[in-house]
C-alpha positions, 0 to 999 in steps of 0.5 A, a space after each residue: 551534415 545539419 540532419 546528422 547533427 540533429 540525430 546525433 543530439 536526438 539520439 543522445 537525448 533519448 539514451 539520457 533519458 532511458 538512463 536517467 529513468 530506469 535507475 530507480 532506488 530498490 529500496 522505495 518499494 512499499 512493504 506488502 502486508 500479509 492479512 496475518 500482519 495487517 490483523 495483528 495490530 487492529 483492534 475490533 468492536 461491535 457496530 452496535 456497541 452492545 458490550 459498551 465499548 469493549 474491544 477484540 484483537 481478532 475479527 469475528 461475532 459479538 458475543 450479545 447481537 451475534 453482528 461482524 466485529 468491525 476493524 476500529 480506525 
């Protein structure tokens, strides 16, 4: 009798918790970024400054050293 109690309480448990953890809010999930989005908003510049600090809204080439833009933080 006392090893059905105890699996009554043990199977009880487990099914509490497989409940309490699979009913996760929806709505927590992070928002992906497309490239498109996460490029709208950055602003780029010349690693060497050559234009002295002079900015650009999409990636590409300095105009003077011919270098990547590189995204400012």
């Amino acid at each position: 009798m006392k090893i059905k109690s105890t699996s009554f309480s043990l199977l009880l448990l487990v099914f509490t918790m497989m409940a309490l953890t699979s009913c996760k809010d929806q709505k927590a999930e992070p928002k992906i970024e497309t490239h498109e989005e996460l490029h709208a908003s950055a602003t780029f510049q010349c690693p060497m400054d050559c234009e002295d600090g002079k900015t650009y809204d999409e990636p590409g080439t300095c105009p003077v050293c011919k270098m990547d833009l590189q995204e400012v933080k």
